[in-house]
FILUMKOL-383063 format. One line per field, with one value per atom (N, C-alpha, C, O): residue number from 1; residue in one letter; atom name; x, y, z. Coordinates in steps of 0.05 Angstrom, whole numbers, padded with zeros to 5 digits. Last residue first. Layout:
BEGIN
resi <- NUM ...
resn <- A ...
name <- CA ...
u <- X ...
v <- Y ...
w <- Z ...
//
This chain:
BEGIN
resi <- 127 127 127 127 126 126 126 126 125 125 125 125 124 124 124 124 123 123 123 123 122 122 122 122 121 121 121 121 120 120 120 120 119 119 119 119 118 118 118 118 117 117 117 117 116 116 116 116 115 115 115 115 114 114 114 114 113 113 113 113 112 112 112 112 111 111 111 111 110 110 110 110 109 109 109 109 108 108 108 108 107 107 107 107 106 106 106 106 105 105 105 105 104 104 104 104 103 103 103 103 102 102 102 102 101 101 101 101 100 100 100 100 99 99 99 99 98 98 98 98 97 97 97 97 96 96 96 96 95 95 95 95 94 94 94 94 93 93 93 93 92 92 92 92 91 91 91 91 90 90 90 90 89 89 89 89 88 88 88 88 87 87 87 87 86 86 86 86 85 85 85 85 84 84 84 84 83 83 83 83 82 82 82 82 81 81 81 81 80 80 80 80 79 79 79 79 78 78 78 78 77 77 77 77 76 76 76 76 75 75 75 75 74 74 74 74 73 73 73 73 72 72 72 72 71 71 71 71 70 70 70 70 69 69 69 69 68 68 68 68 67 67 67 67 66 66 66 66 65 65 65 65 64 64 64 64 63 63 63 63 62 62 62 62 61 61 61 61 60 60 60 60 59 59 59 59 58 58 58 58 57 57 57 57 56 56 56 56 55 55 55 55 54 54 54 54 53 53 53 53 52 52 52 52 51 51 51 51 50 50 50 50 49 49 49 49 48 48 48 48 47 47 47 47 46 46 46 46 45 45 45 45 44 44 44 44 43 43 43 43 42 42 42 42 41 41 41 41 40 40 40 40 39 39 39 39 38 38 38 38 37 37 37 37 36 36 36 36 35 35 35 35 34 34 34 34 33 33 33 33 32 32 32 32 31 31 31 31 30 30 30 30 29 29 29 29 28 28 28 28 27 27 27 27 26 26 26 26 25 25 25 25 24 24 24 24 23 23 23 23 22 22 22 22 21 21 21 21 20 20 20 20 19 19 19 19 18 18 18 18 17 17 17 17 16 16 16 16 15 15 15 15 14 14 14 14 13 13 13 13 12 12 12 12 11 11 11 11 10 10 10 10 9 9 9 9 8 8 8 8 7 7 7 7 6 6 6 6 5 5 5 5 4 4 4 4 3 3 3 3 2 2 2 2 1 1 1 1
resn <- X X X X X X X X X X X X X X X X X X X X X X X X X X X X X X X X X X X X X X X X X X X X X X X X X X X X X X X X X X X X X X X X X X X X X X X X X X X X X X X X X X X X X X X X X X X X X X X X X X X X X X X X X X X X X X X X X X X X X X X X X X X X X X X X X X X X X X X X X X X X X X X X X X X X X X X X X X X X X X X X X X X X X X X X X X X X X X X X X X X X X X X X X X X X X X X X X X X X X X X X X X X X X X X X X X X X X X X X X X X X X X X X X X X X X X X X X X X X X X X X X X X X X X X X X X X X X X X X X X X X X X X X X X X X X X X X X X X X X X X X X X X X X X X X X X X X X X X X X X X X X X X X X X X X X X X X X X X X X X X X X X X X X X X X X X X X X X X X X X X X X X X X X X X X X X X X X X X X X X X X X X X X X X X X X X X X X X X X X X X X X X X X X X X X X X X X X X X X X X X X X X X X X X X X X X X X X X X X X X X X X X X X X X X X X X X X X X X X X X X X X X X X X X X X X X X X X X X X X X X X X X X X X X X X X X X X X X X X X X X X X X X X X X X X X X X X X X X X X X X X X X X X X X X X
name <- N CA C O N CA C O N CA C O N CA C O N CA C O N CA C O N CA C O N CA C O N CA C O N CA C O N CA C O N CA C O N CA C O N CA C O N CA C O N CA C O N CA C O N CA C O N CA C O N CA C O N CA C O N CA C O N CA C O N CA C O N CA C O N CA C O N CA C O N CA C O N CA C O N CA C O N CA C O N CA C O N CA C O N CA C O N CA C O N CA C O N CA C O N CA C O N CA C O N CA C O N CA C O N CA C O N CA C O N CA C O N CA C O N CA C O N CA C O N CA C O N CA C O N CA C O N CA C O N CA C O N CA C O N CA C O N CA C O N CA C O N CA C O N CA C O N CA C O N CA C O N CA C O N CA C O N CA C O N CA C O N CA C O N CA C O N CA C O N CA C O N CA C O N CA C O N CA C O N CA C O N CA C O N CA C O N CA C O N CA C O N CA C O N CA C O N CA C O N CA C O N CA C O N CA C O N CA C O N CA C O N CA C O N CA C O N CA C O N CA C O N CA C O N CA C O N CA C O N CA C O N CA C O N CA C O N CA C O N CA C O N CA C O N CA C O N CA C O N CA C O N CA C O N CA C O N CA C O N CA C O N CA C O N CA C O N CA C O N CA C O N CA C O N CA C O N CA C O N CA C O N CA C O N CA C O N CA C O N CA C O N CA C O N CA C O N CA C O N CA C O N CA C O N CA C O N CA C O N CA C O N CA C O N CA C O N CA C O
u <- -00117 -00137 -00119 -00127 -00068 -00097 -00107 -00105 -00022 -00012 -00043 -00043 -00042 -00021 -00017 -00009 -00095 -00088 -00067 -00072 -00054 -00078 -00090 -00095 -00012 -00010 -00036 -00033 -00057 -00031 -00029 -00037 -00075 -00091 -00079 -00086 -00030 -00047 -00063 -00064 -00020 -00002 -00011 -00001 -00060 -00061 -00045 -00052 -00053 -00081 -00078 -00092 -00004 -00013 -00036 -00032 00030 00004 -00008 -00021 00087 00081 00048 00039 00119 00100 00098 00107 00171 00163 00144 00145 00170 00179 00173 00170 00175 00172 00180 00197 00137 00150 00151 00131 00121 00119 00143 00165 00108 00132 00125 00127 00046 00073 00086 00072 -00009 -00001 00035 00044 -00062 -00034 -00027 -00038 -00114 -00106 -00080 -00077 -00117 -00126 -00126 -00148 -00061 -00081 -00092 -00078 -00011 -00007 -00041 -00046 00028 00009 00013 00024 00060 00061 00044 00045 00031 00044 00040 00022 00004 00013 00037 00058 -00031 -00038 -00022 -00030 00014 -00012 -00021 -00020 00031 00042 00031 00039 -00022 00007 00022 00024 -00020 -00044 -00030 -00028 00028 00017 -00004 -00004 00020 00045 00045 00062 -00033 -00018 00004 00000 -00044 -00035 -00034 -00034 -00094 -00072 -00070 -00085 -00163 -00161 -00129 -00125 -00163 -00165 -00158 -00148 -00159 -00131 -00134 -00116 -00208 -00183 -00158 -00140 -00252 -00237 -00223 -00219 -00265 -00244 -00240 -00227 -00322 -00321 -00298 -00304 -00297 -00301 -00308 -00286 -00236 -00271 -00275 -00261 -00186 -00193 -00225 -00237 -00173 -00192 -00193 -00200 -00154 -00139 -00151 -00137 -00195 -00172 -00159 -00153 -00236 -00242 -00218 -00217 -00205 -00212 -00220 -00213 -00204 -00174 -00184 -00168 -00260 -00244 -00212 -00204 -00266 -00268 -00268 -00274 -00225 -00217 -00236 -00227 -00265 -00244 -00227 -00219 -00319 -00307 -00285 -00285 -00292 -00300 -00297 -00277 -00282 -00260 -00269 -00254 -00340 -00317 -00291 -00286 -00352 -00361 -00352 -00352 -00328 -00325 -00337 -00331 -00292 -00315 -00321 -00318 -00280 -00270 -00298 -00320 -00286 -00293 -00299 -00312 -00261 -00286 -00299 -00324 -00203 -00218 -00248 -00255 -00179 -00157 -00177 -00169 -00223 -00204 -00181 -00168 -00247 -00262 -00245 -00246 -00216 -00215 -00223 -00211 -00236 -00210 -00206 -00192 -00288 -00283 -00256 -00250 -00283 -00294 -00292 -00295 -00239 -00253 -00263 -00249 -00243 -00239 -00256 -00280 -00214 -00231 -00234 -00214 -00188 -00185 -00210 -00223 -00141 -00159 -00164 -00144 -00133 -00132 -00153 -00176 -00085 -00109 -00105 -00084 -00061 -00055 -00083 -00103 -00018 -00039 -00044 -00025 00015 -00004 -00023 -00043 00063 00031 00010 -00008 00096 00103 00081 00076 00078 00076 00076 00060 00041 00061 00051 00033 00018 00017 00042 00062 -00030 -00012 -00005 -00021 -00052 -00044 -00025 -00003 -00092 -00065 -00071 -00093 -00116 -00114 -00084 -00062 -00113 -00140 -00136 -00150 -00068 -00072 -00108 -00123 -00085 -00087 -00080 -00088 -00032 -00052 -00055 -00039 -00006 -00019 -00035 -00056 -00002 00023 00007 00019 -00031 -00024 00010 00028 -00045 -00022 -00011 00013 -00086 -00059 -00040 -00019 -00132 -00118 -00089 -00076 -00128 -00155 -00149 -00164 -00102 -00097 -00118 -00125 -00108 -00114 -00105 -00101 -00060 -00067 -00082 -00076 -00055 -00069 -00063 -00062 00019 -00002 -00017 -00006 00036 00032 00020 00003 00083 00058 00058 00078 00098 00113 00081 00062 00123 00113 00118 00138 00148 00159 00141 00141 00122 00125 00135 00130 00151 00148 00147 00160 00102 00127 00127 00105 00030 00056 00078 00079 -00030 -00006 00018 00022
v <- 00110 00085 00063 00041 00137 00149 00112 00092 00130 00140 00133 00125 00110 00092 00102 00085 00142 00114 00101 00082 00197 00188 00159 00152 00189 00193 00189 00171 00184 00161 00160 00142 00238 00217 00188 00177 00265 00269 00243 00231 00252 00249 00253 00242 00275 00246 00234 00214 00320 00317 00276 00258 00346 00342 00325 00314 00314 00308 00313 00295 00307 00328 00319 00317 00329 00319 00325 00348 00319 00326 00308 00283 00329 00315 00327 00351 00327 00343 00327 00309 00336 00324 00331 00341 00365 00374 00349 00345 00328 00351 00349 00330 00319 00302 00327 00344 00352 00342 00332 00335 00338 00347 00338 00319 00346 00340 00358 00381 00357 00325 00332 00323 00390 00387 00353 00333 00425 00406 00390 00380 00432 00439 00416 00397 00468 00447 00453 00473 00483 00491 00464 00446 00476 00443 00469 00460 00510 00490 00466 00445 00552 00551 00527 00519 00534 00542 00542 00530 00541 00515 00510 00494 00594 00573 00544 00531 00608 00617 00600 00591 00587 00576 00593 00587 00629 00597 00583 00571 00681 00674 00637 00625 00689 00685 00669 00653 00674 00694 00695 00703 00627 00613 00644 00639 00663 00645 00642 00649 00689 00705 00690 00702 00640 00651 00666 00662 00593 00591 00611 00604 00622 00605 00591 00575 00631 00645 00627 00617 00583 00595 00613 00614 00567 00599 00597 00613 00519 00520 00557 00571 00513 00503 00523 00540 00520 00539 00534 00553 00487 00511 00531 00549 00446 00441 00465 00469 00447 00451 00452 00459 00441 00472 00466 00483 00395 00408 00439 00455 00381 00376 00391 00402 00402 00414 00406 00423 00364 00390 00412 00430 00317 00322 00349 00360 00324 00322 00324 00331 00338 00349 00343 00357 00280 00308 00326 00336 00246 00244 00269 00278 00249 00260 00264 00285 00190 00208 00223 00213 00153 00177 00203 00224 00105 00105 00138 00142 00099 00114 00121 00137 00064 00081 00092 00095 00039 00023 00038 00030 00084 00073 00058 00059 00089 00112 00101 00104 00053 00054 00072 00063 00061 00040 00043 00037 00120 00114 00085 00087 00149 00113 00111 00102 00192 00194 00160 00153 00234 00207 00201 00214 00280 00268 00245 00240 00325 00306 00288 00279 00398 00382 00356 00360 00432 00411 00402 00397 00485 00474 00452 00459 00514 00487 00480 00466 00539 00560 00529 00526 00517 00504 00526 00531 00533 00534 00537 00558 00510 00539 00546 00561 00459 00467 00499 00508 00415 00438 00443 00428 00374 00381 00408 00420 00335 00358 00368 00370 00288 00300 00312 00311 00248 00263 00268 00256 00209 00209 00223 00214 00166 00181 00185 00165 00159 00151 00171 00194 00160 00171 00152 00138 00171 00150 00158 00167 00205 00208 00180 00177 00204 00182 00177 00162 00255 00255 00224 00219 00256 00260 00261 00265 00217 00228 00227 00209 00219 00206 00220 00231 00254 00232 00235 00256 00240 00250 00232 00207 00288 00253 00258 00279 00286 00301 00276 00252 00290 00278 00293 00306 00342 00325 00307 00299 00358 00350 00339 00328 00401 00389 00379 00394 00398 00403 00395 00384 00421 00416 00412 00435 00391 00415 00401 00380 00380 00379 00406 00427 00400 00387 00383 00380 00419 00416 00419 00437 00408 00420 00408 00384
w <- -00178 -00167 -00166 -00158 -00166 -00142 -00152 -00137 -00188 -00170 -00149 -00125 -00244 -00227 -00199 -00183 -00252 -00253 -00240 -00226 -00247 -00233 -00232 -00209 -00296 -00262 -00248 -00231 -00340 -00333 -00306 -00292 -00336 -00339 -00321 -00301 -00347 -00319 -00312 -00291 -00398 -00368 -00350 -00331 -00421 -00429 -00405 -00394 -00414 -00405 -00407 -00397 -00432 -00412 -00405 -00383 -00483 -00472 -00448 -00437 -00483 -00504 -00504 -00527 -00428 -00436 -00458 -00463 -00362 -00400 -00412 -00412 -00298 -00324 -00355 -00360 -00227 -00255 -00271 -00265 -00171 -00190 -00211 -00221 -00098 -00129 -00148 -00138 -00053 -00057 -00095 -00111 -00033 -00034 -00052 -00062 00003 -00022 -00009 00013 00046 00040 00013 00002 00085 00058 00059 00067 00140 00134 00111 00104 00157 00161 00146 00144 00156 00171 00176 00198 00088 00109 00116 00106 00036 00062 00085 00098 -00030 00000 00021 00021 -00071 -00063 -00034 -00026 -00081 -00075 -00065 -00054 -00087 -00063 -00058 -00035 -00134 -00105 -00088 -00068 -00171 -00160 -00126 -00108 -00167 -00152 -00143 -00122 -00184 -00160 -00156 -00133 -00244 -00232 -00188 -00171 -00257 -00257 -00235 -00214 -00215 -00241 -00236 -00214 -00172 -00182 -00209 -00220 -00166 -00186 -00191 -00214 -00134 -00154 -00173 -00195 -00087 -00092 -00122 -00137 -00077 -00083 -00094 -00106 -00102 -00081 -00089 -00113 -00128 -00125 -00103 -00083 -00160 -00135 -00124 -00106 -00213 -00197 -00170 -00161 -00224 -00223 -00205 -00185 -00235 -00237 -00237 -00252 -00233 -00259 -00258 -00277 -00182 -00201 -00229 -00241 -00149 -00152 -00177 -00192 -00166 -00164 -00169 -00185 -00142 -00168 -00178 -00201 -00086 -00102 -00135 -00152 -00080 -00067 -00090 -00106 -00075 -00094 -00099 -00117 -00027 -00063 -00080 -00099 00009 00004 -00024 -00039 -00009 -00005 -00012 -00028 00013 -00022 -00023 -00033 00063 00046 00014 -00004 00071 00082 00057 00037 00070 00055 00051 00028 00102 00064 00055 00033 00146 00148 00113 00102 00187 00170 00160 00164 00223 00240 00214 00216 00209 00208 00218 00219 00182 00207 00194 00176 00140 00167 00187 00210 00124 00138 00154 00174 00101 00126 00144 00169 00059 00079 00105 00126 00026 00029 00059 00078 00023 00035 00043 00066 -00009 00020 00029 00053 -00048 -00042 -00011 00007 -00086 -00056 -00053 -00056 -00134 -00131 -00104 -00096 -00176 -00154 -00155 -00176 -00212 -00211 -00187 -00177 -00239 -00211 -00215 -00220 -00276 -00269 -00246 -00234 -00317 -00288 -00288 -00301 -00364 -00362 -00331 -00322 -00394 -00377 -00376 -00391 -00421 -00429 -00422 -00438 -00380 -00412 -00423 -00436 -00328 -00325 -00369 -00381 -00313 -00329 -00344 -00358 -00269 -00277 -00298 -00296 -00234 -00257 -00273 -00288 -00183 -00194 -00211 -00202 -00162 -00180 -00186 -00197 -00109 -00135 -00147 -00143 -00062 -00072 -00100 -00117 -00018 -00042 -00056 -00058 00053 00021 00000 00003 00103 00081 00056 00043 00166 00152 00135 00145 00215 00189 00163 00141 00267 00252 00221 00215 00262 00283 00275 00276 00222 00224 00229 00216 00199 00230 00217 00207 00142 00167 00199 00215 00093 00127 00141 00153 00034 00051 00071 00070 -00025 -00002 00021 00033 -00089 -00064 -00043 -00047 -00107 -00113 -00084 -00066 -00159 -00147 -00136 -00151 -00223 -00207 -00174 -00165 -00276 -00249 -00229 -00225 -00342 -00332 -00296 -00289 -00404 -00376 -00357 -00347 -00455 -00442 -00411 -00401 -00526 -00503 -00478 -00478 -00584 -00567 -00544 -00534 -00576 -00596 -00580 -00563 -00559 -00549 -00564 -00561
//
């Protein structure tokens, strides 16, 4: 990918119990509409999780992230969502919800590496 591209991310987080408001970060999401580049990366640390709530259901939540990975990528197994254009799956994906995976308000910056920035953000932001 040649110069810079605008791109805007965020991060996945899950809440154990929500009424809690208490989350780990587990992924990222990266998108840049310029690029037509959208990714979704995640990791889910079950020890980490265990210490907010032993109740949590890891399958489940793998699950549903890999439900976001599906959308992201346009697979068929994505669903009617994963078949929208780019910068609509984005949207979709990082909409405000009130459930046990939420994402943090979209961020933006300039890359001339998406895949190398995603990389970076997922290291400093998930592990």
């Amino acid at each position: 990918m040649q110069g810079k591209h605008l791109y805007e991310y965020a991060v996945i987080r899950v809440l154990p119990r929500v009424e809690r408001e208490e989350f780990i970060n587990v992924g990222i999401i990266l998108f840049s509409k310029q690029a037509k580049y959208i990714k979704v990366l995640y990791k889910v640390d079950e020890n980490k999780l265990k210490l907010f709530s032993d109740e949590a259901d890891v399958e489940e939540i793998n699950s549903i992230l890999e439900a976001f990975e599906k959308i992201s990528s346009g697979s068929k197994d994505g669903g009617v969502i994963a078949t929208f254009d780019i910068p609509e799956r984005f949207r979709w994906l990082t909409a405000v919800r009130s459930s046990c995976i939420q994402t943090s308000r979209p961020h933006s910056g300039f890359s001339s590496d998406l895949d190398q920035t995603i990389e970076c953000l997922f290291q400093e932001l998930v592990l």
